[in-house]
C-alpha positions as CSV (number, residue, x, y, z in Angstrom):
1,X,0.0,0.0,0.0
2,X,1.3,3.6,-0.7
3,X,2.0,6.5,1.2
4,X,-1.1,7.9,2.7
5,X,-2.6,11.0,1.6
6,X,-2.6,13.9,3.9
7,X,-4.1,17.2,5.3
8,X,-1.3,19.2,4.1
9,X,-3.6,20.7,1.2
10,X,-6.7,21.2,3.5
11,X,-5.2,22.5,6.7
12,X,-3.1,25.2,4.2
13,X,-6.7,26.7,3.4
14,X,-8.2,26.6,6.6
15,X,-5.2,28.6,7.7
16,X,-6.7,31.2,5.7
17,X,-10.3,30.6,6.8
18,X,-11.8,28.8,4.3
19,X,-13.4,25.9,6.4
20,X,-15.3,24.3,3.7
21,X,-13.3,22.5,1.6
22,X,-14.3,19.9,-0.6
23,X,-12.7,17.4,-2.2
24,X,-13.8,15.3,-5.4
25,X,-12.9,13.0,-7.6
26,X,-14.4,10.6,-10.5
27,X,-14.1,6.9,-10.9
28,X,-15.1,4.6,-13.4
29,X,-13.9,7.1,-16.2
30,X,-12.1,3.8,-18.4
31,X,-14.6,1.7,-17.7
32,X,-16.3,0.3,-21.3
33,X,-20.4,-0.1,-19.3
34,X,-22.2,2.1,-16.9
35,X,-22.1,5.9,-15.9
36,X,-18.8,7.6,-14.8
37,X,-19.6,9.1,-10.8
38,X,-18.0,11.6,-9.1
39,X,-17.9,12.0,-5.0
40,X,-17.0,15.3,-2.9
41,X,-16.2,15.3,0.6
42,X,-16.0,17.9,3.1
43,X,-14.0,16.7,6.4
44,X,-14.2,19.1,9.6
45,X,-10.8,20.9,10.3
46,X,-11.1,20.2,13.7
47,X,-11.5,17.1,15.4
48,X,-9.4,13.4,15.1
49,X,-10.9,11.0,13.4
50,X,-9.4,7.6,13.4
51,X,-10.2,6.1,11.2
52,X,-7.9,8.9,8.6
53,X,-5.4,6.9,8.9
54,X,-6.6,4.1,6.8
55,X,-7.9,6.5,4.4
56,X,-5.8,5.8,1.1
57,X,-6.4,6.2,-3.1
58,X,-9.7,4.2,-3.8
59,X,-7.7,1.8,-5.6
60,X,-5.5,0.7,-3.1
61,X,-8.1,-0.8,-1.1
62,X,-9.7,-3.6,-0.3
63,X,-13.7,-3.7,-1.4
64,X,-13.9,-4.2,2.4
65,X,-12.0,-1.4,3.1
66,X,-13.5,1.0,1.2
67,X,-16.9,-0.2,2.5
68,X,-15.8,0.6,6.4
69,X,-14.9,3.8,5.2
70,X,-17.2,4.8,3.0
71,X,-19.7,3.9,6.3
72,X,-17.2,6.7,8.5
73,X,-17.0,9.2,5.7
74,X,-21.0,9.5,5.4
75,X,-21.0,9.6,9.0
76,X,-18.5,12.2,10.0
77,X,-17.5,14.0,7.2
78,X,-19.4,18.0,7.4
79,X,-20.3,17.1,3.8
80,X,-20.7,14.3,1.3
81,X,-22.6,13.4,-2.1
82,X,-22.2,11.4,-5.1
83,X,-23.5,11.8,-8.7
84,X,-23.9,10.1,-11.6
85,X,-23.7,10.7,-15.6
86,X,-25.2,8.3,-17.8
87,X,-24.0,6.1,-20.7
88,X,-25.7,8.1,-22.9
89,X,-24.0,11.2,-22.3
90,X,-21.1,10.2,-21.8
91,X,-21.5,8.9,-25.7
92,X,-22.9,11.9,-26.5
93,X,-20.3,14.7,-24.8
94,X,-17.0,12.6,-24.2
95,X,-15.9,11.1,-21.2
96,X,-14.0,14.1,-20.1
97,X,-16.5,16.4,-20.3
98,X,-19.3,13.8,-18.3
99,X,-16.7,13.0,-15.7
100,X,-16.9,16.5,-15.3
101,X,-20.4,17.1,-15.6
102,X,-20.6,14.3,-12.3
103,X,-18.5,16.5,-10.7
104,X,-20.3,19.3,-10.9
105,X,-23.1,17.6,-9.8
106,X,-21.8,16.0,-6.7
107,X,-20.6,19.4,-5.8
108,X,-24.2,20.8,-6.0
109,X,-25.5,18.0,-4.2
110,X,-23.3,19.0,-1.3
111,X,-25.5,19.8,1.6
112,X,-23.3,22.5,2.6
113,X,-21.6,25.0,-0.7
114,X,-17.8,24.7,-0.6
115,X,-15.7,27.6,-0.2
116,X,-12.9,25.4,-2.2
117,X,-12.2,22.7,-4.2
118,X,-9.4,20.5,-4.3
119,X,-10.3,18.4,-7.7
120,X,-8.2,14.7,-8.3
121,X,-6.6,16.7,-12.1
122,X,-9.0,18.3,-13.2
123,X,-10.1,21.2,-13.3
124,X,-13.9,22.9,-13.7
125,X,-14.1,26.0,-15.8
126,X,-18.2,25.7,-15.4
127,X,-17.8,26.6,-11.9
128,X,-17.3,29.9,-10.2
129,X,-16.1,28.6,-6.8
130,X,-12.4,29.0,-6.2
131,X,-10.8,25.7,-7.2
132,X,-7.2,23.6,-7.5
133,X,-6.8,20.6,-10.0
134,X,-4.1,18.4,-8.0
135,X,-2.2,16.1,-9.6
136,X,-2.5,12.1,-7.8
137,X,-5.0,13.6,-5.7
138,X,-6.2,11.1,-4.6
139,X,-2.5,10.2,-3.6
140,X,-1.9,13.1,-1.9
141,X,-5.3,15.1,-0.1
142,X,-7.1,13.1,2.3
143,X,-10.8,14.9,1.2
144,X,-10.2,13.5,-2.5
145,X,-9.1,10.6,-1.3
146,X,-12.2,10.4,0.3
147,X,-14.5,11.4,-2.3
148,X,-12.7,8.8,-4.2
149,X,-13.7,6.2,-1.8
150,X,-17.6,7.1,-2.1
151,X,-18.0,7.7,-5.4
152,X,-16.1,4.0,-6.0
153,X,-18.1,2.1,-3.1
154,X,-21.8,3.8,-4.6
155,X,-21.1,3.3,-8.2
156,X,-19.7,-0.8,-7.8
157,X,-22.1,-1.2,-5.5
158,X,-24.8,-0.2,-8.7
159,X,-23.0,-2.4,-11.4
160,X,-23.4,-5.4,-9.1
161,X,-27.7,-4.2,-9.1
162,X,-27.2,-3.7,-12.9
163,X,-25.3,-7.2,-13.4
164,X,-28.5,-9.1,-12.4
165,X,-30.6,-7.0,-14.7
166,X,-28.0,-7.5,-17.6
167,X,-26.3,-11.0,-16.8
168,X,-23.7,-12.5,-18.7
169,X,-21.1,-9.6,-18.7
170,X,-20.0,-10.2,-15.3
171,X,-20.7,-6.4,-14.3
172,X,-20.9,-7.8,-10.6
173,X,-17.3,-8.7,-10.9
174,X,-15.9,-6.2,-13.6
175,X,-17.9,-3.5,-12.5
176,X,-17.8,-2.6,-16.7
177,X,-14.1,-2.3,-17.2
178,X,-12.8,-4.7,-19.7
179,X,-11.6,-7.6,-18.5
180,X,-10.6,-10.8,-20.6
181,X,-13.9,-12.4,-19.5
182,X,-15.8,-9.1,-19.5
183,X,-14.5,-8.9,-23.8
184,X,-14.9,-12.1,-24.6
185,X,-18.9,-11.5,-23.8
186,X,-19.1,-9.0,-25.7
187,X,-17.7,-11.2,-28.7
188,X,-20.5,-13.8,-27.7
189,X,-23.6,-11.4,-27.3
190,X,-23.1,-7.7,-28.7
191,X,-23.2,-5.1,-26.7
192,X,-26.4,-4.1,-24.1
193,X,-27.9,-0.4,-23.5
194,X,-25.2,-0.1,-20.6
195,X,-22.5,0.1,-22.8
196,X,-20.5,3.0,-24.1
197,X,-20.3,3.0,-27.7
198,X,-18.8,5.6,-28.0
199,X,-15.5,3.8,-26.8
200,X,-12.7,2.5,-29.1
201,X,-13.8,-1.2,-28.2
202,X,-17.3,-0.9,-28.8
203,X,-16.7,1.6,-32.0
204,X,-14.4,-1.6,-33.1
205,X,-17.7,-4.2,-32.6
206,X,-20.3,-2.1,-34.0
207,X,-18.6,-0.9,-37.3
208,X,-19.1,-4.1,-39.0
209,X,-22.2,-4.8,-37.7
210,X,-23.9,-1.9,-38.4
211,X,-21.7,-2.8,-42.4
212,X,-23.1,-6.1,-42.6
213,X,-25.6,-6.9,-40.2
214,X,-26.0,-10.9,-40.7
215,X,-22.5,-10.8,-39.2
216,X,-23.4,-9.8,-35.6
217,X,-22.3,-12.1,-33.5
218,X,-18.9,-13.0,-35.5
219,X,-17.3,-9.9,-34.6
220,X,-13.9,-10.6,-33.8
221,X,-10.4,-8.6,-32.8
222,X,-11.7,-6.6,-29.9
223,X,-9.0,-5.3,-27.8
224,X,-9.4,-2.5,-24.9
225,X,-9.0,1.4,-25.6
């Protein structure tokens, strides 16, 4: 496991009396099915909470893990929400653009309206609130770190609902990104309405499909963006 994210980034702005600081981040940005999310969290500058210290990036922890905290952040964080962009618009206005369209909606779901943002790269020109993109934020500020964390635990824990409504692709397991056994379903039954066609694999399936229909399920050569 990596070095843990910190305060460092927070605690500099509340120096300066900006208490509200939120944190977010996307996941499920490279994933080939289901919407992209986004999570900000606001943690109180005063106070210990204990359970910080297990706080790392999203992906460093175990789905265990990330539930326990996700359970803590809700609980004792000033602030928390998660949003959601769907397949379709993510096909129709890029990935980049509906990552950050779930951001900006996870922000406005915040209970409380940030006086800051420290955003995992990005950053939101939409926006008027004062802002930072950080680079490995998740790696390195213990709010993003956090939004991380919900955003992740929410959006898996709606691809494993979606998996029994689609079955076959594994999305309980894969969670949409494209595994070996995740692709080699789509070779055997086409694509379903939760995936993003707009992406390079999908693109690849449907071109000669959509060229010669009676060859539909004989699509072959898939390989991941």
């Amino acid at each position: 496991m990596g070095t843990p994210p910190t305060s460092l980034l927070e605690r500099s702005l509340w120096r300066h009396g900006l208490r509200l600081v939120a944190g977010v981040d996307e996941v499920g940005r490279g994933s080939l099915a289901g919407p992209v999310a986004a999570g900000a969290v606001i943690l109180p500058p005063e106070g210990h909470l204990p359970w910080l210290a297990d706080v790392r990036d999203s992906k460093e922890l175990t789905a265990t893990a990330r539930a326990r905290l996700a359970l803590c952040i809700r609980e004792d964080a000033l602030a928390s929400a998660v949003a959601f962009i769907s397949v379709r618009t993510i096909d129709r206005l890029g990935i980049a653009e509906a990552a950050r369209q779930a951001m900006l909606k996870a922000i406005g779901d915040l209970p409380e309206r940030p006086q800051h943002l420290l955003i995992d790269a990005f950053r939101l020109p939409a926006c008027s609130l004062a802002q930072a993109p950080i680079a490995d934020g998740d790696a390195r500020s213990l709010s993003i770190a956090c939004a991380s964390i919900i955003a992740k635990v929410t959006r898996d824990r709606l691809m494993e609902g979606l998996g029994r409504l689609y079955p076959g692709y594994g999305f309980g397991r894969n969670k949409g990104y494209g595994t070996p056994q995740h692709l080699e379903a789509l070779r055997r039954l086409g694509p379903c309405n939760l995936h993003r066609r707009s992406f390079a694999p999908l693109r690849n399936m449907l071109a000669p499909r959509e060229a010669c229909p009676e060859r539909s399920r004989r699509v072959a050569g898939l390989v991941p963006a």
